[in-house]
N, C-alpha and C positions, 0 to 999 in steps of 0.2 A: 227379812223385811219387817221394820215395825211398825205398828197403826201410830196415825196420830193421836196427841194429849185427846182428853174431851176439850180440852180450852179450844186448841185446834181447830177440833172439829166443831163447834161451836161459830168460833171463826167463819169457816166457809159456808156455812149453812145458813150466816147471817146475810154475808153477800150475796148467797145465791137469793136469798129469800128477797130482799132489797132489788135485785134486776129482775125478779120476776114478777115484782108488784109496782116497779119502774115503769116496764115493758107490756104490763098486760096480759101475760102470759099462763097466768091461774086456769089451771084445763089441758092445757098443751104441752103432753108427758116428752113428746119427743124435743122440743126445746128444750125445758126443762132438762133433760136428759143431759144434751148440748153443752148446756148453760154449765151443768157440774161437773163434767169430763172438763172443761176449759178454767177453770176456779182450781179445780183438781191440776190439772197442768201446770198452772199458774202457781198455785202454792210449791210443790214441789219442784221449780226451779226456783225458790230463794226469793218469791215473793211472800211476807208474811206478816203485814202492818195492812190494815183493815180499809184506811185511805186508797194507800198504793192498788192495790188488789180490787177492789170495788172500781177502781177506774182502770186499769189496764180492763179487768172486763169487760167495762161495757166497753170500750175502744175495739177490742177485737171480735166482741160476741156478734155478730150479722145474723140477729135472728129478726124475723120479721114480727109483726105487732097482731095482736090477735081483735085486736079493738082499735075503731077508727078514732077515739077521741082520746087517746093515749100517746104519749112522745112516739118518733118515729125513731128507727136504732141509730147508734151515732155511726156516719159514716167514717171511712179512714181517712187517716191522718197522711 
């Protein structure tokens, strides 16, 4: 098994960083956690364009908000 590029990894850690300051989430390691196991999931089936990716997350991620005055998660589709 190979690691990814750093462009790659760059990548995911852009989006994670993006739904975590979306969501409110700055503190809350087990989200957070969450968030990059599903980013992770998400890259490795052949999602790899920074659009696509950034929104198939939030669509699927059902973490809850750690701040009342922050967007609520997007419900499913």
């Amino acid at each position: 098994m190979s690691l990814p590029s750093k462009e790659d990894a760059r990548l995911c850690a852009s989006v994670i960083k993006e739904v975590v300051e979306a969501r409110g989430l700055k503190g809350d390691h087990q989200a957070i956690a969450t968030l990059t196991i599903t980013v992770a999931k998400l890259y490795n089936k052949g999602i790899r364009e920074r659009d696509a990716l950034l929104a198939e997350t939030m669509r699927i991620a059902e973490i809850p908000t750690t701040s009342s005055n922050r967007a609520s998660p997007v419900p499913k589709a």
